[in-house]
N, C-alpha and C positions, 0 to 999 in steps of 0.2 A: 697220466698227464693231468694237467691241473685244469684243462678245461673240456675232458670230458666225465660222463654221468658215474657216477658211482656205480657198482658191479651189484649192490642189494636193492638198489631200485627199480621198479616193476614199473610195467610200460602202462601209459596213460591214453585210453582214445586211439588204441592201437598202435601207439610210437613213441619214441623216445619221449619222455617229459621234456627235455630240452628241444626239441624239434619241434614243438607247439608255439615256439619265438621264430620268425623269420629268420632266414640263414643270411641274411646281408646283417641284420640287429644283432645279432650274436656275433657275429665279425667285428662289427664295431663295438662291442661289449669288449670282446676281446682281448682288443688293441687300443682299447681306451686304458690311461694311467691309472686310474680309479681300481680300475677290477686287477690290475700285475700289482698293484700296493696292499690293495686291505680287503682282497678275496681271497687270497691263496690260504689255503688249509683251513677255513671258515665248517665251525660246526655250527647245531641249529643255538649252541650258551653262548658263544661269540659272536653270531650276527644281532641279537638282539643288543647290543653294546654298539656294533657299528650303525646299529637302525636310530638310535637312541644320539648318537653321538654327530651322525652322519646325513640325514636324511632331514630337509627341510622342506621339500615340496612333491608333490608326485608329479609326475609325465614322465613321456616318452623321450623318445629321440630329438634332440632340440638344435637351431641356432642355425649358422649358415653351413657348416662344416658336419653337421646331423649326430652331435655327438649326444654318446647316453645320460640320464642322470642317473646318481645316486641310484635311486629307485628301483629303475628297470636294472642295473647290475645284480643287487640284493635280489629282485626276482627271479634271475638267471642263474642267482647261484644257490638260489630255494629247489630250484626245478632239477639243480645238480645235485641238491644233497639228500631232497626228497627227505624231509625229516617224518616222525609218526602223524598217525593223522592226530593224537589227543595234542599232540605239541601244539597243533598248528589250532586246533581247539580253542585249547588254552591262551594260545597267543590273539584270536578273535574276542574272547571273554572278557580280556583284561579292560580296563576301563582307564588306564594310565597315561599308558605312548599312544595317540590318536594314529599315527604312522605307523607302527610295527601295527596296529590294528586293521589299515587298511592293506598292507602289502601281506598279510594272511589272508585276506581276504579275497583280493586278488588273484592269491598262487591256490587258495582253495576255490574259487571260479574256475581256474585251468582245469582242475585237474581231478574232483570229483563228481559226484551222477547230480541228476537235476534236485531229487527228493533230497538230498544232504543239503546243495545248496540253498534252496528255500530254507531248509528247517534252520540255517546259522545263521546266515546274512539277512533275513528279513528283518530278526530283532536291531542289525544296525541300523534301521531306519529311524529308529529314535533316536539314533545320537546327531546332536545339531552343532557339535561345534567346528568352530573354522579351522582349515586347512588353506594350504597353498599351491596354488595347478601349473603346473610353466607349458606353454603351448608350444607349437612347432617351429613359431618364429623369436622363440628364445622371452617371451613376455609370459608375466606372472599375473595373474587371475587368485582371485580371494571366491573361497569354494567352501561347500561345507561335507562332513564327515555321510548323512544321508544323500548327500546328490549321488555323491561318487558311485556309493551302493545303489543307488538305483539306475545307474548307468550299467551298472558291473549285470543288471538283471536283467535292463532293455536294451542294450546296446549289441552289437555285434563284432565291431572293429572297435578299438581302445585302447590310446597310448602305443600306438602303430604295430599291434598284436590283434590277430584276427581269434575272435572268441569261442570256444565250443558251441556246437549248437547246447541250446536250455529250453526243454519242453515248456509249453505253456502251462503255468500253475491249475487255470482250471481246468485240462485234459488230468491231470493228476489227481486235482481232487474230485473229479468221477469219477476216475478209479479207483477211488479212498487212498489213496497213498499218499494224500492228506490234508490235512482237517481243512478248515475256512478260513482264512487272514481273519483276526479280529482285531482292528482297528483301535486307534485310541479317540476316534472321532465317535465311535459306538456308543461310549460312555455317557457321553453329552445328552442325548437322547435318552439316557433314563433319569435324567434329570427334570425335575417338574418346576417350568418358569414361571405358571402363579403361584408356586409356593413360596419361589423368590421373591417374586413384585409383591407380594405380600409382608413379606418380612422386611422387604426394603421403606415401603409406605408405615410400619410399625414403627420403625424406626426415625423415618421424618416426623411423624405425630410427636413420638417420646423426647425429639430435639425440638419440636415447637413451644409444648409445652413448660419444658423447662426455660427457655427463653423468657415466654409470658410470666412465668413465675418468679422470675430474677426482676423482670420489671419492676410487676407490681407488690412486689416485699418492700414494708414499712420500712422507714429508715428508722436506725436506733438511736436513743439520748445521748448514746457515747460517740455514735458518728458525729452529730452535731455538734456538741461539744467541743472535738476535735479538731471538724472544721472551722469555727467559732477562732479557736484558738491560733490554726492556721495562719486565719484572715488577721488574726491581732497582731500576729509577728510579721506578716507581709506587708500591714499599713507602718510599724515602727520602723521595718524597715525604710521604706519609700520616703517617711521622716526626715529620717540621719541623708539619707543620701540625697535629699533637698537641703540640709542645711550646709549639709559639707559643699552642695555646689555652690549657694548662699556665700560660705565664708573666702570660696575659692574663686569667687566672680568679684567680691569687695576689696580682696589684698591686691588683684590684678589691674582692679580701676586704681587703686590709691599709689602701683606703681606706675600705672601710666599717668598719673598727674604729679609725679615727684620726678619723671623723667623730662616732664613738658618745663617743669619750673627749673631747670636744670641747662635746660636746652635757652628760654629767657634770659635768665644769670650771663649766661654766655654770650648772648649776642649783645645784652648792653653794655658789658665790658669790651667787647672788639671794636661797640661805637665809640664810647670814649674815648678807646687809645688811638682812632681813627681823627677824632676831633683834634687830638692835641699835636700829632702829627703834621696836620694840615696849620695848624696858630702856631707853629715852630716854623714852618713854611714862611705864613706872610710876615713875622718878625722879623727874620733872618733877612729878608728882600728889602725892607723899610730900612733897615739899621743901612744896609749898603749904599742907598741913596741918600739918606742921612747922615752919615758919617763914613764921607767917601776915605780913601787910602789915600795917603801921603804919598805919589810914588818919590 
C-alpha cells in the first residue's frame, strides 16, 4: 500500500520509523491532497525534485482545518522510504537547496544515535541564511537556516513531532565519544588587538602626512600660468557679456521712445479731426439762422 513502510526498512528507536510522527499527523498526511498527487511512488532521485520544486517554508501542521505542509509530507514519506544513510549525508553536505538541507536534517534528528547527530548538524550552525517558518496559526515568520538547527538540538517537541531523546553533548564528551565544539568565536582570541590598534594609528599617521605634504608643495610656473590665463578668459568673458547687455539695454530705450513718439502722432491727429468736427457744428447752426428756408 502506498502508505505504508517499506519491507527493507529497519526499525528506528524500537518502532516503526513512521510511528515516531503522531497517528492523528500521519492521518492527516494522508488525507491531505498533497501527499495522493506528488507522494505516490517517490524514491530518494524524485523527492529531491519535489523538495526543490515544492517546499517554500518549513512547519508543521497549520491553519484552522490543521492541515500538513509541503514539509512535514516530504518527511513522512523520508521515514517511508528510509533511503541510505550517505544519501541523506549527502543531501545535509549540499550547500544549494537551503530546504532539502534542512528536511535531512530533520529526518536525520528522527532517526539516528546522539554521536552522529552532533557530529553532521553542528557544522549547520554556520549557515545563516534565511528561510521561511509557518506557525500553527497559518502565519509565516522569516527564520534562519542555524536557528532551526539549534532547535532540532534543544528542543524537544517541533513542528508538532515529539523528538527522540539527545544525550547531552558534554556527557559524551566524557566519554570521549567526542571531541570539544570549537567554535568560530575561538579564533578571535588569537588575535592580537594592539597589533591592530597599532597598525591602524600607522596608518592615520601615513594619511596625515600626506595631507600636510599636499598642502605645503610649491605651486608650479605652469600652474600659474594657467591660472593667469584662466582669469584672462573669464574677464573677456564678463566683457562681451556687459557690452552685449550695453547694446541690448540702448535698442530697447530707442524702441520705447519711437513707440512713445508714435503714440503723440496719434493723439494730435484725433485732436484735430476733433476740432474740425466741432467748426462743421457751429457753421452748420449760424448758416440756419442766417439763411432760414423758404418754406
Amino acid at each position: 500500500m502506498a502508505n505504508t513502510t517499506q519491507k527493507h526498512a529497519r526499525q528506528m528507536h524500537g518502532t516503526n520509523p513512521q510511528w515516531l510522527v503522531d497517528k492523528m499527523i500521519r492521518g492527516k498526511v494522508y488525507d491531505s491532497l498533497y501527499w495522493k498527487e506528488h507522494c505516490f511512488a517517490l524514491t530518494a532521485e524524485l523527492l529531491i525534485e519535489k523538495v526543490i520544486k515544492h517546499v517554500r517554508y518549513v512547519g508543521g501542521m497549520h491553519g484552522g482545518m490543521k492541515r500538513p505542509c509541503e514539509f512535514l509530507c516530504l518527511l513522512i514519506k523520508l521515514l517511508q522510504i528510509q533511503p541510505k544513510k550517505e544519501i541523506i549525508i549527502e543531501f545535509i553536505k549540499q550547500k544549494e537547496f537551503k530546504y532539502l538541507r534542512i528536511l535531512s536534517a530533520f529526518y536525520f534528528r528522527l532517526i539516528y544515535d546522539s554521536v552522529e547527530i552532533y557530529t553532521y548538524l553542528e557544522p549547520l550552525l554556520n549557515d545563516y541564511r534565511k528561510i521561511v517558518e509557518i506557525d500553527r496559526n497559518g502565519k509565516f515568520h522569516l527564520t534562519h537556516v542555524d536557528e532551526i538547527i539549534d532547535q532540532f538540538l534543544q528542543e524537544r517537541f517541533l513542528f508538532g513531532i515529539n523528538l527522540p531523546h539527545l544525550i547531552d553533548r558534554s556527557v559524551l564528551e566524557k566519554n570521549g565519544q567526542l571531541k570539544l565544539r570549537k567554535s568560530k568565536l575561538l579564533e578571535l582570541e588569537k588575535i592580537d588587538l594592539d597589533q591592530i590598534i597599532q597598525q591602524f594609528e600607522t596608518l592615520e599617521h601615513d594619511e596625515t602626512t600626506e595631507r600636510s605634504n599636499q598642502d605645503d608643495a610649491p605651486v608650479s610656473h605652469d600652474h600659474n600660468v594657467s591660472t593667469s590665463e584662466h582669469a584672462n578668459e573669464r574677464d573677456d568673458a564678463m566683457d562681451v557679456s556687459k557690452h552685449t547687455d550695453h547694446n541690448s539695454k540702448s535698442k530697447s530705450k530707442s524702441r520705447r521712445v519711437e513707440a512713445e513718439v508714435d503714440i503723440e502722432t496719434e493723439i494730435e491727429a484725433g485732436a484735430e479731426t476733433k476740432t474740425e468736427i466741432v467748426e462743421f457744428n457751429i457753421i452748420s447752426k449760424l448758416s440756419f439762422f442766417l439763411f432760414p428756408l423758404n418754406c
